[in-house]
C-alpha positions as MATLAB code, in Angstrom:
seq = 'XXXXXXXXXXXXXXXXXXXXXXXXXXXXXXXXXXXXXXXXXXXXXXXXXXXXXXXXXXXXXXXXXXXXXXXXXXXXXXXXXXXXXXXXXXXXXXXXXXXXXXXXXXXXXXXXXXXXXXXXXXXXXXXXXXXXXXXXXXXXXXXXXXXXXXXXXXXXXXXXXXXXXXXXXXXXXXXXXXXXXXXXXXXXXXXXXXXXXXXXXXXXXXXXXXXXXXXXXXXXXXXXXXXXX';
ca = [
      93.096  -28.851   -7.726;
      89.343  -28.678   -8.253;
      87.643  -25.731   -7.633;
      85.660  -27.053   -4.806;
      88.491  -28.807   -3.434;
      90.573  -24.935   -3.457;
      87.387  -22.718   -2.212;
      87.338  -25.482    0.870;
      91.412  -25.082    1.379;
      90.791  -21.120    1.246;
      87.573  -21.458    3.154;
      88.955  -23.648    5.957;
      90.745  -22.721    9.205;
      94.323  -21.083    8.054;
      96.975  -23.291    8.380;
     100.875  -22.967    8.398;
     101.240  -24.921    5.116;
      98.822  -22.534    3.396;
     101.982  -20.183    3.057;
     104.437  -22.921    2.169;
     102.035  -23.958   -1.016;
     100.946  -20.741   -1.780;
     102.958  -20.594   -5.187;
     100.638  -23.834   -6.155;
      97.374  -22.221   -4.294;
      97.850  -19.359   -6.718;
      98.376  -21.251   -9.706;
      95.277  -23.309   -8.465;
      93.048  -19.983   -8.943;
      94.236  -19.639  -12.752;
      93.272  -23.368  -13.793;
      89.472  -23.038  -11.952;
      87.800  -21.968  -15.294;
      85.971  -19.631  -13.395;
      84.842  -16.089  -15.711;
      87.279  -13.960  -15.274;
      86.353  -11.077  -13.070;
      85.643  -13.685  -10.443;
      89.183  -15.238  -11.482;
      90.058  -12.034  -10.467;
      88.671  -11.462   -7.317;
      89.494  -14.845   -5.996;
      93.144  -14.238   -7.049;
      93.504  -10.895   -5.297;
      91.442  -12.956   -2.133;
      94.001  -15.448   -2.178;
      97.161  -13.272   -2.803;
      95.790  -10.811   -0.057;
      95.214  -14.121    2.479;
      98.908  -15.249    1.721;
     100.423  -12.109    2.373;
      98.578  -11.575    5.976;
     100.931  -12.489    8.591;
      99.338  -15.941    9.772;
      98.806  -15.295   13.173;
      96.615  -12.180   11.542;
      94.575  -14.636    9.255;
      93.875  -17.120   11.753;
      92.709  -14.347   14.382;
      90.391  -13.333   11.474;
      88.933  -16.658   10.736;
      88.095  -17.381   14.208;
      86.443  -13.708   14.852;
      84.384  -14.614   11.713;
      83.075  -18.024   11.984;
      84.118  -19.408   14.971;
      81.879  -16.687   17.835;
      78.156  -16.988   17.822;
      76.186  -19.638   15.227;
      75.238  -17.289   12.473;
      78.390  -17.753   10.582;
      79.193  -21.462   11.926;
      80.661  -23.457    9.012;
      78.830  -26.409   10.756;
      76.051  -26.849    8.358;
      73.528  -28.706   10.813;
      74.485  -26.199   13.239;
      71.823  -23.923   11.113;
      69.608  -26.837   10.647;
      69.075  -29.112   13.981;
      71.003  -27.082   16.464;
      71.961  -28.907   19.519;
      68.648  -30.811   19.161;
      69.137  -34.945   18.714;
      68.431  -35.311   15.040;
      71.940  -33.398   14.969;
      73.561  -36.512   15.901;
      71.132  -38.821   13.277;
      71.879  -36.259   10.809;
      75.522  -36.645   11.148;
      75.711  -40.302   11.304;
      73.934  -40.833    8.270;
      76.396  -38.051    6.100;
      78.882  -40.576    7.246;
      77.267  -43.145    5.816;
      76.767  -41.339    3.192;
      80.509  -40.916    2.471;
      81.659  -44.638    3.169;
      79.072  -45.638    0.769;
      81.207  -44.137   -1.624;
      84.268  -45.324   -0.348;
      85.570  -42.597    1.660;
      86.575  -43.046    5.612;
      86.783  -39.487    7.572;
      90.795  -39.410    8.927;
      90.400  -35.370    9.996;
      89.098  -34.500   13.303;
      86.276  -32.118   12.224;
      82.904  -33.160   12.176;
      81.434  -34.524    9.058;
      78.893  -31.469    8.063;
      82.192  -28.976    8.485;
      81.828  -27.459    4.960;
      85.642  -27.600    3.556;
      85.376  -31.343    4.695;
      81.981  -31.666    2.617;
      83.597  -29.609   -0.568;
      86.712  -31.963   -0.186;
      84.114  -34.853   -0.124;
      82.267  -33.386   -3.460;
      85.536  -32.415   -5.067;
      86.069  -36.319   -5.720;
      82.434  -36.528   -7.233;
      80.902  -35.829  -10.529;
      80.489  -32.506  -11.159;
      76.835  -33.166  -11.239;
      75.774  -35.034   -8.513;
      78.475  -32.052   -6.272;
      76.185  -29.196   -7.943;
      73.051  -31.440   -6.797;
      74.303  -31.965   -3.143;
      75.441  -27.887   -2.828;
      72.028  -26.974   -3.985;
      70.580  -28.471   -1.419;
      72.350  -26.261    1.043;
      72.710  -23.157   -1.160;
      70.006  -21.063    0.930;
      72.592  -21.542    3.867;
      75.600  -21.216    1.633;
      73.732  -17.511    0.791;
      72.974  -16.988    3.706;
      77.097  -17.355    5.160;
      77.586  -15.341    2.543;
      74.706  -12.306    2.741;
      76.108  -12.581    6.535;
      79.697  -12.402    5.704;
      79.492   -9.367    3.255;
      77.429   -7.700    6.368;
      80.078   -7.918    7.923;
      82.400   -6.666    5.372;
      84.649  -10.150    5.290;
      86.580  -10.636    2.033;
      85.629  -14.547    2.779;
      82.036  -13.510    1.613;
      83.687  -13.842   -1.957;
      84.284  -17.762   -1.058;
      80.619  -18.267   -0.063;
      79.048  -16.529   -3.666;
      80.948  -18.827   -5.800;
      79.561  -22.041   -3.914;
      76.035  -20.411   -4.741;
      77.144  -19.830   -8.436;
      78.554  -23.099   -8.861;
      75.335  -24.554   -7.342;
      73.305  -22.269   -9.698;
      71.482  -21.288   -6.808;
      68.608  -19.295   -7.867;
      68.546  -17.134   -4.712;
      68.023  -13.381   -4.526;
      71.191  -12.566   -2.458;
      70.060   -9.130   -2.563;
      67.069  -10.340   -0.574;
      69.394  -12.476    1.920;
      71.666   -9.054    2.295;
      68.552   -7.212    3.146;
      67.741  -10.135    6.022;
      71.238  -10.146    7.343;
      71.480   -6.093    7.659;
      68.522   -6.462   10.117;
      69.536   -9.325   12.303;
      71.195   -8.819   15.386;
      74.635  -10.076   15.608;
      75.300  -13.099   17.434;
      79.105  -12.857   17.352;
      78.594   -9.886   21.404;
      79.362  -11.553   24.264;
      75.216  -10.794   25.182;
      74.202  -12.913   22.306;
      76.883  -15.849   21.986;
      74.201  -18.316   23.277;
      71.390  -17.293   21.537;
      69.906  -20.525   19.574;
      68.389  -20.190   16.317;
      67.252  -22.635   13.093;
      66.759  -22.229    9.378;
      65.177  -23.819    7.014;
      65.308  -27.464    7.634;
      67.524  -29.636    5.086;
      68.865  -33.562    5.827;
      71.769  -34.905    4.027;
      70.849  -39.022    4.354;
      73.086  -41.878    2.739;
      72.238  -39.940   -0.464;
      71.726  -35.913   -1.357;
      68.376  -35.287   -0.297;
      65.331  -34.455   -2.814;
      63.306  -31.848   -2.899;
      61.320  -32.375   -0.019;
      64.129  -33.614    1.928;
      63.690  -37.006    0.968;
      66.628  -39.090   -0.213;
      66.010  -39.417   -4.230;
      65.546  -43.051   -5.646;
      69.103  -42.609   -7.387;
      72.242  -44.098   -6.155;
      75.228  -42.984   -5.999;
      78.216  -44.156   -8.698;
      80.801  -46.643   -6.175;
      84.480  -45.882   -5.609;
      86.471  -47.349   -8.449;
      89.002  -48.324   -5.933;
      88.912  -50.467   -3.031;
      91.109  -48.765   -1.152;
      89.622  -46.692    1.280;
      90.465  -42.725    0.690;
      90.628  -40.004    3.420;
      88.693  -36.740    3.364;
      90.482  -34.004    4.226;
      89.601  -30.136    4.793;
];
């Protein structure tokens, strides 16, 4: 198991078979090649997460990301809000994965970021750091947000930056997150808000948020292959 591909299992929405694979979860956290204090951390993140009744960890994971947008794992959700280029945006990211031979066969939408990290887990490494760059100032920003709020899954969010090699100041991010009012009060669960704009077309977006002239390599096999959180 990649290491995208396990950060989007850990990140996603706890499910019952997360406890009856958690022997091969663990052993997935020892073969990541990560440095080893953050082999560390995300060990005692996962052993912690697999001994939390389940009931527990799912209550968690819905207190965190699924009350107010701030900590939405929705990625447009920070980008386009309700607003209609939500929809455009999302059309072409599935584009963007059947170009490469993928069909969606889960239920979430297709910005949902353990679906995108499952996506970019079956990538080159290089063209998975390019598209997580692109969204690594709200990656940081889940993740300033998330250690706010004290959540071990704040962990999760700093190794997408590092993989990125995000050159944010997450100190700075921290700072921004201490002084915004939570969204996640009954009083503020429909407050709206946007961040920096960002537009994942049938390729990863350049600089400017124009897709780059590149293209992207084409399945090696015809056969269609799901996506999967």
């Amino acid at each position: 198991m990649s290491l995208l591909k396990l950060i989007g299992v850990l990140l996603d929405y706890p499910q019952d078979d997360l406890w009856q694979h958690g022997d091969e979860v663990l052993a997935a956290v020892n073969a990541t090649g990560l440095p080893a204090a953050r082999r560390a951390q995300l060990a005692n993140f996962t052993q912690a997460l697999l001994e939390t009744d389940p009931l527990d960890a799912q209550e968690r994971w819905l207190l965190l990301f699924d009350r107010g947008r701030s900590m939405s794992l929705l990625l447009f959700e920070h980008i386009h809000g309700e607003s209609r280029d939500r929809g455009q945006a999302m059309v072409d990211l599935i584009e963007a994965y059947r170009k490469n031979g993928y069909e969606l066969s889960a239920k979430e939408l297709p910005d949902y970021l353990p679906l995108l990290l499952e996506y970019l887990s079956l990538r080159p490494q290089e063209e998975a750091r390019d598209w997580l760059q692109h969204v690594s100032h709200i990656i940081g920003l889940l993740a300033a947000r998330a250690g706010e709020r004290e959540s071990p899954y704040a962990l999760l969010l700093e190794i997408l930056v590092e993989f990125a090699d995000g050159k944010l100041d997450l100190s700075a991010l921290r700072k921004r997150a201490s002084e915004e009012p939570r969204d996640d009060t009954p009083e503020m669960m429909d407050k709206l808000w946007e961040e920096e704009a960002v537009r994942f077309g049938n390729e990863a977006p350049g600089e400017d948020c124009t897709p780059p002239t590149r293209t992207f390599a084409r399945a090696t096999s015809a056969a269609t292959q799901q996506v999967q959180p």
